[in-house]
N, C-alpha and C positions, 0 to 999 in steps of 0.2 A: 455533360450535364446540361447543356444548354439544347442539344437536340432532344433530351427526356424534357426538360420543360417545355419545348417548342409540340411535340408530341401529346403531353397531357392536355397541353391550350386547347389544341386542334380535335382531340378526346372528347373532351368537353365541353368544345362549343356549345352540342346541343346538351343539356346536360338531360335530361329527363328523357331524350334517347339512350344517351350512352349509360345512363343508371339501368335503365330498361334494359339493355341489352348484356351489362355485368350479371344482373341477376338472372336474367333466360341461363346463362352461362352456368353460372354457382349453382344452378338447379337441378341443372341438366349432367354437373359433375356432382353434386350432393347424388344424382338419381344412380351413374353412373357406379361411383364409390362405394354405397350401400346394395347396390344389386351385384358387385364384383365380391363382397362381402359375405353376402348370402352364401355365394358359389363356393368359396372357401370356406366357411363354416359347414359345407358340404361334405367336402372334402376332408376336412379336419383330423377326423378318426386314422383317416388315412396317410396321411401325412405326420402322424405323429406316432405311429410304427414304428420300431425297431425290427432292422434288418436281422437279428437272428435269432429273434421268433419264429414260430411257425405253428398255425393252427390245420389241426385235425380232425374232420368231423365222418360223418357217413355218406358214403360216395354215391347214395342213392342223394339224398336232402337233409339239409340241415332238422328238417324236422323228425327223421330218426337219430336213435341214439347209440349207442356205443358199449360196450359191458368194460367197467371199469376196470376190467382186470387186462387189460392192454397195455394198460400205463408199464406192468414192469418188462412186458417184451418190449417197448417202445424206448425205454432205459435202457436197454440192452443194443442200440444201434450204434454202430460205430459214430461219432460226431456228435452223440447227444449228449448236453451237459447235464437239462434237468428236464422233469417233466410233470404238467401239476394239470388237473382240469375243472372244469365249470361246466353249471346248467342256467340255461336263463331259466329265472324264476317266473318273471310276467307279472308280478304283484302289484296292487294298487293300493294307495295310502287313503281309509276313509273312502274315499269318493275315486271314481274314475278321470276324473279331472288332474288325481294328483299321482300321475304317471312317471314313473322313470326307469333308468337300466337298475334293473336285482340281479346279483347273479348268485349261485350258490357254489361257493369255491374250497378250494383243498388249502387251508389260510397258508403254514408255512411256505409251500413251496412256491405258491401263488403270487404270494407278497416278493418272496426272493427274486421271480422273476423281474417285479418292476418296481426298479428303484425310483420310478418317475411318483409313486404315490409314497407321500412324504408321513409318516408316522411315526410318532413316538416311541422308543423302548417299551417303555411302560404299557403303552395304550397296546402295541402289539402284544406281550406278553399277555394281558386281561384279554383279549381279541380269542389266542389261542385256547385260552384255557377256558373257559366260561362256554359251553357248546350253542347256548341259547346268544351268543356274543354274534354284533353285528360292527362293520363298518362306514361309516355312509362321509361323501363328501364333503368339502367344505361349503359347495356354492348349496350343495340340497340341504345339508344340514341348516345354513341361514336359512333358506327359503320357507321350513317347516318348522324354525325355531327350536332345532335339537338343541342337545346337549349331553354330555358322556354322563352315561348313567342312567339317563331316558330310557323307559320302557315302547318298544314300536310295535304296531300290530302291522301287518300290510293281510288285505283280502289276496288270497292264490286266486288265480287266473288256469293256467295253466291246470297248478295244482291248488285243486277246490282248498277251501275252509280257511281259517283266520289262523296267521301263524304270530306270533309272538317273540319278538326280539330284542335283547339288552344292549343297548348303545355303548359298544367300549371302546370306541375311537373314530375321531374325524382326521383325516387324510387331508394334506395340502397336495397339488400339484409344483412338483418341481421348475415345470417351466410354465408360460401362458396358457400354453398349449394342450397340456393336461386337463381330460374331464375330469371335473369335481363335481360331477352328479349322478354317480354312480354309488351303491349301495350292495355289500357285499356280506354273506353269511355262510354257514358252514355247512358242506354238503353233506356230510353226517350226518348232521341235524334232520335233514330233507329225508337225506334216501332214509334214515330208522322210521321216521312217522311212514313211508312210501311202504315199507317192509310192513310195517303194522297195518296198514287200510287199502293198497294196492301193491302185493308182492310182487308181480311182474313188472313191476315198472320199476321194481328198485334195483339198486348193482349197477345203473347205467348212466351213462353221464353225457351231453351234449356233445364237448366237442375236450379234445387234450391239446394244452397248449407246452408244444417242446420248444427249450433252449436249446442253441447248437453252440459248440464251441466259438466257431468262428463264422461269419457272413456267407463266407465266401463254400462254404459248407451245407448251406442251406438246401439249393436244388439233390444235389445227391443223397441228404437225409431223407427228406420228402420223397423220391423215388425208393429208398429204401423202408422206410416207412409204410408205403402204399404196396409194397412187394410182398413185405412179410405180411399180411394179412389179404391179400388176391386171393381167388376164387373162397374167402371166408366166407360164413351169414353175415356178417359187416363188413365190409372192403370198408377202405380208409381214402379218403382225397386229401391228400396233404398242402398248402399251398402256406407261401408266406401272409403273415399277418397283415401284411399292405393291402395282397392281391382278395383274401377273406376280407378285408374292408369295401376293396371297390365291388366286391360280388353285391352288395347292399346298393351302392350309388348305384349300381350298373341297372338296377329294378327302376330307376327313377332319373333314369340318365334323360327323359328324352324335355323332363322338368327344366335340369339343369340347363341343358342348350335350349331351350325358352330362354330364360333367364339369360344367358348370356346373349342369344341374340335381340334381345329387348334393351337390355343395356347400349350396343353397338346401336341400334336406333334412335334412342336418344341423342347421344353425340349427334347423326347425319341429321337429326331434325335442326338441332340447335345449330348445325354448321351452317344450313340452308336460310334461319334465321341471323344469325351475325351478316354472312353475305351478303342478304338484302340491306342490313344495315349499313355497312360500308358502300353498296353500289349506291345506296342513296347520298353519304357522305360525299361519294367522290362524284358524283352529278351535279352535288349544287357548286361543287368549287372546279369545275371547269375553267371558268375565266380564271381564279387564279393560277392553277396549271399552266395556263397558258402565256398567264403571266412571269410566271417564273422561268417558262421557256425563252422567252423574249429574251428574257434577262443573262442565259445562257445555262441556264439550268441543265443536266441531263438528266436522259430517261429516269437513270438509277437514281437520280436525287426523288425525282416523282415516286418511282414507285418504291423508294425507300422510306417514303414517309406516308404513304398510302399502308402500306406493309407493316411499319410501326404503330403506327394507329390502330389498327386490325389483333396485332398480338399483344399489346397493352392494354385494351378491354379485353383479350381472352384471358390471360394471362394475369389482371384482377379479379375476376370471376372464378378464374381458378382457383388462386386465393381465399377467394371468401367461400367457395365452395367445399375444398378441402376443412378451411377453420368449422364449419360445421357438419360436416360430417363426423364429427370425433363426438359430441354430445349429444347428435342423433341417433349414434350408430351406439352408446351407453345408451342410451332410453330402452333403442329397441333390444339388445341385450338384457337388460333387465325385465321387457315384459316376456323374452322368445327363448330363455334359458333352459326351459323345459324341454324344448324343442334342439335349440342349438348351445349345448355348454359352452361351448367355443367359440364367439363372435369376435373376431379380434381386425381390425384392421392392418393388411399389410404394409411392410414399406414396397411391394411392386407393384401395388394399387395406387400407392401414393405416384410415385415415377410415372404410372399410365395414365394417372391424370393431368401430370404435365405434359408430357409427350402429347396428347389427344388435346390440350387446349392449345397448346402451338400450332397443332395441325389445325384447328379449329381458326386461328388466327391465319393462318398462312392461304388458307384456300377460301375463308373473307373475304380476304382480299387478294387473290388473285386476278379473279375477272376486273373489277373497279380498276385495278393497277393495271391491265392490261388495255381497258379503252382508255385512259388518263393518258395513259403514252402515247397510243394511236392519233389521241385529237388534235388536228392542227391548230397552228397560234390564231389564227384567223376566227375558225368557227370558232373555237373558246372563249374569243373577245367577246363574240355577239351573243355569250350568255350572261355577260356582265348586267348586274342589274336585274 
């Protein structure tokens, strides 16, 4: 107890330095925390996969499609439990500003597969039967003021013209980690008006997403999968839902290491700055150094409290740095939800920013700690004063 007070004292001598230097600190982990943030809400889609899924699209590009009549040879593979598919829709609400995922999906089987969207009995049941029936998120649903029962237009993109749809259920996510801003309808619906105003585009569907019995089943489906349909007009590329997730970051990977290597610079500027701070510390108290050596002090007494001093502002700063990134990182979630459903702070963010403010402190004060020891009793006297 007595060496923590003896350390704050010495902290604070200057105080309006060592305030200065807490908050370069908290800034630089506020900067840190929020850009490791990002990265992860990057990642998100992908990380919250389930292992035995497996999506199937056309092995030429995702942007051909598939004839829906695959799904029951695809049933038919050994290790398949279920199998349901979707099309992105591309739709916009009103305005182009009010963008989000549409997909048009096969509801029963769909829904079966992810119990991570949390829905009602009820609302399911009105979901299936109601053809004009839609599902949309919780976090889009607040965003646009739904509510079950709402009539929703969204403009096609994709597919031209104003489609029209009955709001018969809002979905929670089961865990954090589940987007809630997804928006989902029935592909019936799609392909009949497709059959009506563009017959060849209907009958076909984006990509099939199979359940496999077990995980560990996965790669030999997918080769099975892509077998039974080889030298077709549609070959099939089967890959887990994880690896169909990174195919997207992978278009914009070179964003992501930006970002993280901007983060990692931050830390090394503010480490550069603490240092200077401590080498100026341990300059002006040479004579006492020197005094304490007198006195029989050793090295490791010095640069123990050279060293404490160093990780005690980093290590507040850290503190005040994490305490607000948690209300920063809520602001920017609520205005960038659009963008990222998933903004959630880690707890290995959290860890990384301890570990990197100790480093932060430890290599402060390295150098200072290592001339404090070097200086003899003599010269140090004659800085007294």
């Amino acid at each position: 107890m007595f060496i923590l007070k003896l350390l704050t004292r010495n902290a604070f001598r200057h105080k309006l330095r060592a305030l200065l230097t807490i908050t370069g600190i908290a800034i630089a982990i506020l900067s840190f925390g929020l850009l490791r943030t990002v990265v992860s809400a990057w990642y998100a889609g992908a990380h919250a996969s389930s292992g035995n899924r497996l999506i199937s699209r056309n092995a030429i590009s995702l942007v051909f499609s598939l004839p829906v009549s695959y799904k029951d040879r695809i049933r038919q593979v050994e290790g398949v439990k279920n199998v349901s598919y979707a099309n992105w829709f591309g739709g916009v609400y009103i305005t182009e500003k009010n963008f989000f995922p549409s997909f048009a999906i096969e509801p029963a089987t769909y829904l079966g597969m992810y119990p991570e969207f949390i829905l009602s009995d009820s609302q399911t049941s009105d979901f299936i039967r109601d053809r004009k029936g839609c599902v949309a998120g919780r976090k889009l649903a607040e965003r646009h003021g739904w509510k079950v029962g709402d009539s929703v237009t969204l403009k096609g993109t994709i597919f031209p013209g104003s489609w029209e749809f009955n709001l018969r259920g809002i979905y929670q996510g089961k865990k954090q980690t589940t987007d809630e801003g997804q928006f989902f309808f029935h592909w019936n619906y799609l392909n009949e008006t497709l059959r009506k105003n563009t017959p060849r585009r209907a009958d076909q569907t984006g990509i099939f997403l199979i359940e496999v019995k077990h995980a560990n089943l996965s790669s030999q489906v997918a080769q099975a999968i892509d077998g039974l349909f080889k030298n077709s007009l549609a070959e099939t590329l089967t890959e887990t839902e994880k690896a169909f997730q990174l195919t997207f970051i992978s278009m914009t990977e070179a964003i992501v290491v930006a970002i993280r290597i901007v983060s990692y610079v931050v830390i090394v500027i503010i480490m550069a700055v603490a240092a200077n701070t401590m080498a100026m510390t341990a300059r002006e108290r040479f004579g006492e150094y020197a005094i304490l050596k007198s006195m029989g002090f050793g090295w490791f007494h010095i640069a123990g409290m050279i060293f404490g001093e160093s990780v005690l502002l980093a290590l507040l700063g850290c503190a005040l740095g994490i305490g607000l990134t948690f209300p920063v990182a809520a602001a920017f979630a609520a205005q960038l939800d659009q963008f990222f459903p998933v903004f959630l702070i880690e707890r290995s963010t959290l860890w990384l920013d301890l570990f990197l403010s100790l480093l932060v402190g430890l290599v402060a004060g390295l150098f200072p700690a290592w001339r404090a020891v070097r200086i003899r009793i003599a010269d140090g006297l004659r800085r007294i004063g």
